[in-house]
N, CA, C and O of each residue as an XYZ file, in Angstrom:
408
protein
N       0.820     -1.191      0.000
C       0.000      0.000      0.000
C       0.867      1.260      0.000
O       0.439      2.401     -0.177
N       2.144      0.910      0.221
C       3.062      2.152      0.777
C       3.944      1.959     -0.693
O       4.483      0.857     -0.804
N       4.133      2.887     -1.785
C       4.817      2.658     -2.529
C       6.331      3.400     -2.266
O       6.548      4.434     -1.635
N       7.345      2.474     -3.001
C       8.764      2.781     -2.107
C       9.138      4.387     -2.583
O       8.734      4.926     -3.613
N       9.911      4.918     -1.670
C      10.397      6.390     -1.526
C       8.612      7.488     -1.316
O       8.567      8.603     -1.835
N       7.926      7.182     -0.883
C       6.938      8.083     -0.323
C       6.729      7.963      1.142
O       7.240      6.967      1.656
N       6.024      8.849      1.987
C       6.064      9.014      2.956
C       5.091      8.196      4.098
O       4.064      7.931      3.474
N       4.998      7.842      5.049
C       4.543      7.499      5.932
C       2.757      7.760      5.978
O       2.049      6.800      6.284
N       2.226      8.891      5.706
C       1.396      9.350      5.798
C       0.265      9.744      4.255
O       0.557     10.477      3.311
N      -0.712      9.154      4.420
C      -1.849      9.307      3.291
C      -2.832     10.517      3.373
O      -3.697     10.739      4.220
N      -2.496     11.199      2.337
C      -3.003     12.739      1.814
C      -4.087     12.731      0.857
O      -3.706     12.457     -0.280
N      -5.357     12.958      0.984
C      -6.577     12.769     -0.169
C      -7.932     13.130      0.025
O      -8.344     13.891      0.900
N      -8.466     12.667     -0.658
C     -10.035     13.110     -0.514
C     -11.041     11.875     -0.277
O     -11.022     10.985     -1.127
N     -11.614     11.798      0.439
C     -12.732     10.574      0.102
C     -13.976     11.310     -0.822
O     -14.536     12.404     -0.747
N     -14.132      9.934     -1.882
C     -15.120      9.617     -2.415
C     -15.934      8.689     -2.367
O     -15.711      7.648     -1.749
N     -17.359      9.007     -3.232
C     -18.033      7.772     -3.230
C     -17.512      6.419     -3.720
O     -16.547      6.246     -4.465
N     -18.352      5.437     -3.151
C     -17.519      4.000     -3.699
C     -17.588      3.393     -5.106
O     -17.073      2.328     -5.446
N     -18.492      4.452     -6.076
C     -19.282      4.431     -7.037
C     -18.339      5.876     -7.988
O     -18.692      6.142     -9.137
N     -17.421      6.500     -7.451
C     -17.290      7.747     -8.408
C     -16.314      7.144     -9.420
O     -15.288      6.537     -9.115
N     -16.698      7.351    -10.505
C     -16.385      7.767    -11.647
C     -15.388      8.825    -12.457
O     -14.996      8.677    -13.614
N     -15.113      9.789    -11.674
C     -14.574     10.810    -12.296
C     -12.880     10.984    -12.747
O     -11.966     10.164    -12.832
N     -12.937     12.011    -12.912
C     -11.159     11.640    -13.410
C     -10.573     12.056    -12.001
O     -10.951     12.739    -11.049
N      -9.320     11.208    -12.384
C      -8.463     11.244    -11.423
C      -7.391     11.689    -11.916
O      -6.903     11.182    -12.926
N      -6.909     12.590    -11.361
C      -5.634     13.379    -11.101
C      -4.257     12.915    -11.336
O      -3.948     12.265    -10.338
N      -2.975     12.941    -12.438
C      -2.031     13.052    -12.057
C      -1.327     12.406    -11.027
O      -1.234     12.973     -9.938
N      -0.814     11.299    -11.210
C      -0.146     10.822     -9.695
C      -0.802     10.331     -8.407
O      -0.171      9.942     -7.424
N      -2.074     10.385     -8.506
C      -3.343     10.265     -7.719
C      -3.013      8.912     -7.607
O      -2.121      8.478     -8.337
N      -3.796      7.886     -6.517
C      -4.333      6.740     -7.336
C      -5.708      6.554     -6.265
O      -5.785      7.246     -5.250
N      -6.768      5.540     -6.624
C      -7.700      5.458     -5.475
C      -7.357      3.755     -5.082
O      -6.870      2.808     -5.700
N      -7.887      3.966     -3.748
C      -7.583      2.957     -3.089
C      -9.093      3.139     -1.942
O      -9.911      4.036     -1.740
N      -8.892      1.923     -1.468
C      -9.610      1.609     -0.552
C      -9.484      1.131      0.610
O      -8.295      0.843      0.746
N     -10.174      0.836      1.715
C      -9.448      0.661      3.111
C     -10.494     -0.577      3.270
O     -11.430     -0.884      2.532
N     -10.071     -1.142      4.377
C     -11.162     -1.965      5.387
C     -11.486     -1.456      5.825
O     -11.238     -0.353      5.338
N     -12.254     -1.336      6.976
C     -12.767     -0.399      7.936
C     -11.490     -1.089      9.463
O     -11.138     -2.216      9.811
N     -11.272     -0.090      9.812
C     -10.586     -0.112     11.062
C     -10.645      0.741     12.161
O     -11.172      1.828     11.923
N     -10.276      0.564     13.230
C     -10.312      1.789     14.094
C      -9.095      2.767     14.179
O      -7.981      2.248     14.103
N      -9.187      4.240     14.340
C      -8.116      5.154     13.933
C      -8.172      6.096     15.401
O      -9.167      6.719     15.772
N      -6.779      6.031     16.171
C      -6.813      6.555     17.520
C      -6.123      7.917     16.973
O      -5.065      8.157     16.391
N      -7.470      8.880     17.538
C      -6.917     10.222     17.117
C      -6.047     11.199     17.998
O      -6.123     10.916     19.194
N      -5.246     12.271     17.709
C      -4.536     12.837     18.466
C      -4.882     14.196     18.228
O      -5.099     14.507     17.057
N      -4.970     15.016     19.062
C      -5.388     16.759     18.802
C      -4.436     17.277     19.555
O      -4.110     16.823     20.652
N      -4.034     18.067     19.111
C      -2.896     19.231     19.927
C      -3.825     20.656     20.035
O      -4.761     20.982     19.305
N      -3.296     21.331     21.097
C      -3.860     22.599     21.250
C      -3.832     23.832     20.059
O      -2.797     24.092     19.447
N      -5.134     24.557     19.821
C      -4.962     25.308     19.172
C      -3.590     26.010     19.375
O      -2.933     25.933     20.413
N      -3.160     26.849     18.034
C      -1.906     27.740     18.354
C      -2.125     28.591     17.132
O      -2.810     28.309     16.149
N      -1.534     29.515     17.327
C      -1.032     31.145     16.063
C      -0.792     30.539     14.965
O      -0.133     29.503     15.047
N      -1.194     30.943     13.795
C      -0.789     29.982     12.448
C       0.477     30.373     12.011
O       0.877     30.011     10.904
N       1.207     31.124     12.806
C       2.725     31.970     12.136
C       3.684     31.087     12.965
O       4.896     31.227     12.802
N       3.096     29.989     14.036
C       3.951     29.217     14.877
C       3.813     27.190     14.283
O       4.256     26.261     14.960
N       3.150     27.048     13.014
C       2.357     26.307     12.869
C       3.564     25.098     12.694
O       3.182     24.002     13.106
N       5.068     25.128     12.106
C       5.816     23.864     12.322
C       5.817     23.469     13.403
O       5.688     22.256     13.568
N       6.002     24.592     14.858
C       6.484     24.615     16.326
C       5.564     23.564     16.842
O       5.901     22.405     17.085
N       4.486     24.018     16.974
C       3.367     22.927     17.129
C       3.215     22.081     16.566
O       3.483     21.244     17.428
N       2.939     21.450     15.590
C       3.114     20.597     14.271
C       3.727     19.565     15.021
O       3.266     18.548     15.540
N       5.233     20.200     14.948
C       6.374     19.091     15.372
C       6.355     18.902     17.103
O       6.913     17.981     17.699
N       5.931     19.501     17.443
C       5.619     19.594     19.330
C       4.534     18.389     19.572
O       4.779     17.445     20.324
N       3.862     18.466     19.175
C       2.333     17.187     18.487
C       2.557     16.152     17.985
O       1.992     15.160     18.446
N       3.444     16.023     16.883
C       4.247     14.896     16.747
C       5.015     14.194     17.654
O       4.717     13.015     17.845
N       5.889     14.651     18.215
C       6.623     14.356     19.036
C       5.873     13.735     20.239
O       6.566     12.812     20.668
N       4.730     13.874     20.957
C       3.782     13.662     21.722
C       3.360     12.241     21.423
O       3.319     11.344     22.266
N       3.005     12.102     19.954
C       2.398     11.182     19.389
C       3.099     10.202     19.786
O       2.756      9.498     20.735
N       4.602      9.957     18.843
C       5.283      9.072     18.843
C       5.638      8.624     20.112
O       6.255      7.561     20.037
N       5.441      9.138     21.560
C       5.463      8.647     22.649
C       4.658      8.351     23.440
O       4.845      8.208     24.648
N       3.543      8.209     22.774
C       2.522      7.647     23.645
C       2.203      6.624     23.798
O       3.096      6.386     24.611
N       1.550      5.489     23.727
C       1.885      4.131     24.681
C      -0.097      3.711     24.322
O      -0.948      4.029     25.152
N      -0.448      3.027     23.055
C      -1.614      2.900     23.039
C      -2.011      1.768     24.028
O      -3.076      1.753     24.644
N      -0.879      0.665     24.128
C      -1.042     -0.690     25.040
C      -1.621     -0.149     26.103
O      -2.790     -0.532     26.068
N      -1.456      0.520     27.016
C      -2.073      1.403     28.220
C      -3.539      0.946     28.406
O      -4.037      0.604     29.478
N      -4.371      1.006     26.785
C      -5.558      1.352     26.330
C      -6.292     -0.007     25.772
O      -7.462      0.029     25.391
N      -5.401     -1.371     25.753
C      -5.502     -2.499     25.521
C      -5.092     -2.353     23.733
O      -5.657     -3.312     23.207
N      -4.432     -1.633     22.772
C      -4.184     -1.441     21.955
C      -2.775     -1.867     21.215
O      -1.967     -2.602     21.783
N      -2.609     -1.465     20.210
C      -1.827     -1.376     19.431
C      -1.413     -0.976     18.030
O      -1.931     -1.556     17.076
N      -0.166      0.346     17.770
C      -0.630      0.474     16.120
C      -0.664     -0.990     15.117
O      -0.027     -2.043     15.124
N      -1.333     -0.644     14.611
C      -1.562     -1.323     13.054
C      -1.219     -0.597     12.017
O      -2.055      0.157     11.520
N       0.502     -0.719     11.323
C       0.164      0.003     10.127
C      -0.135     -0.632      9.245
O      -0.478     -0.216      8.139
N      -0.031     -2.016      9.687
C      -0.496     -2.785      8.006
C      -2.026     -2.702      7.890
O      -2.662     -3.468      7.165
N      -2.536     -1.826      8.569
C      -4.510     -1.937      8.146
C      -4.696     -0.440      7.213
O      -5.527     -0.258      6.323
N      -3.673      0.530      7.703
C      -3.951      1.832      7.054
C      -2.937      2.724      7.393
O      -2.646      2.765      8.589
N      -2.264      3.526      6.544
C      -2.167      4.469      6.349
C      -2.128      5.765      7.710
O      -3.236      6.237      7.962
N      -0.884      6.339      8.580
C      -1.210      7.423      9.004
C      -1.939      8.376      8.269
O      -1.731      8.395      7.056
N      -2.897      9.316      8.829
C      -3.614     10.116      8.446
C      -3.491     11.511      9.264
O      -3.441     11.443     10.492
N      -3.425     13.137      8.436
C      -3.413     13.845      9.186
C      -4.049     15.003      8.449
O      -3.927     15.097      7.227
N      -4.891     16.106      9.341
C      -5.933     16.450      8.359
C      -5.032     17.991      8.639
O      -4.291     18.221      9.594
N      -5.299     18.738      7.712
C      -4.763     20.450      7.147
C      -4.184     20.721      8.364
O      -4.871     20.274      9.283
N      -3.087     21.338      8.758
C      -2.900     22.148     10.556
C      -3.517     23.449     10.288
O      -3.065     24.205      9.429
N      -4.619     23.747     11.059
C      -5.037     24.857     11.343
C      -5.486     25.167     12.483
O      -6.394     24.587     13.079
N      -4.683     26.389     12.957
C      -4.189     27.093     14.088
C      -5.648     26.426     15.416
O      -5.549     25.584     16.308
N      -6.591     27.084     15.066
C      -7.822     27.277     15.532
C      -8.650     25.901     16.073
O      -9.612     25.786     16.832
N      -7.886     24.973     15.379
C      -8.586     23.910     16.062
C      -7.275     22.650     16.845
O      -7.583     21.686     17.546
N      -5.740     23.088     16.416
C      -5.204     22.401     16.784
C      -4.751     21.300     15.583
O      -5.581     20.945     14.747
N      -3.417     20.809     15.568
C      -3.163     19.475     14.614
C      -3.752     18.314     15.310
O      -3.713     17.937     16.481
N      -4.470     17.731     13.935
C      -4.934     16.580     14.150
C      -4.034     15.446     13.279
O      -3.493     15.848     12.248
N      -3.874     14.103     13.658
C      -2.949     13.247     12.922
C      -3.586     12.082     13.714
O      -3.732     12.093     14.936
N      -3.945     11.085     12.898
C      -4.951      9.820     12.974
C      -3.794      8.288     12.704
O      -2.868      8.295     11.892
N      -4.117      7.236     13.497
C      -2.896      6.362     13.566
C      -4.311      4.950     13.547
O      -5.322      4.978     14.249
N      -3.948      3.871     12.557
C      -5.027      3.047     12.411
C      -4.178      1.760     13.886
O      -2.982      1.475     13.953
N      -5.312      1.253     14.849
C      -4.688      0.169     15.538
C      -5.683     -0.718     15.816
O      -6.769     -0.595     15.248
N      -5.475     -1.642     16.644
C      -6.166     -3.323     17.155
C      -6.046     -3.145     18.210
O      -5.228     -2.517     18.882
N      -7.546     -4.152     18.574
C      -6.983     -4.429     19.864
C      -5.866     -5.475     19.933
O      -5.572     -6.290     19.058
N      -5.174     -5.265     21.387
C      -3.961     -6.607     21.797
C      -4.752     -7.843     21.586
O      -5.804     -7.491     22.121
N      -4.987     -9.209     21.115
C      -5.094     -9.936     21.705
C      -4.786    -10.933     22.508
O      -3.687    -11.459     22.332
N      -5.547    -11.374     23.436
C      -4.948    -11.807     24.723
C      -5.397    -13.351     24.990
O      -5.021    -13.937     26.005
């Protein structure tokens, strides 16, 4: 799903499961299973500070500990996901996981 030399993280639009239309340049569509996606929000901040936070939020992420929660990432189900950073609501960045089983 991850084609080699691209990044970690999936950038796009959802469509219907039925659309038709043209697709874009370098695009491709794909589809998911359905899974569960543990979300992360950082505090709003100034949009002139927006890497500071960005990367402050990140950094958060990568140390957090979903097992805590009976969890675990899954990247083989999907794709990190992270939606526009804007100031006002805070970065959001979406991580697909499972439960542990036990």
């Amino acid at each position: 799903m991850k084609p080699e030399g691209t990044g970690v993280y999936a950038h796009g639009v959802e469509v219907a499961a039925d659309y038709a239309g043209e697709i874009p340049e370098g695009f491709d569509v794909i589809e998911f299973e359905p899974c569960k996606l543990m979300v992360f929000q950082g505090e709003p901040y100034d949009d002139d500070d927006v890497m500071e936070h960005v990367g402050a939020c990140m950094e958060r992420v990568l140390k957090f500990n979903p097992e805590v929660y009976g969890y675990q990432y899954a990247p083989e189900l999907a794709p990190r996901m992270q939606l526009a950073p804007m100031g006002w609501r805070g970065y959001i960045e979406m991580h697909p996981i499972k439960e542990i089983q036990k």
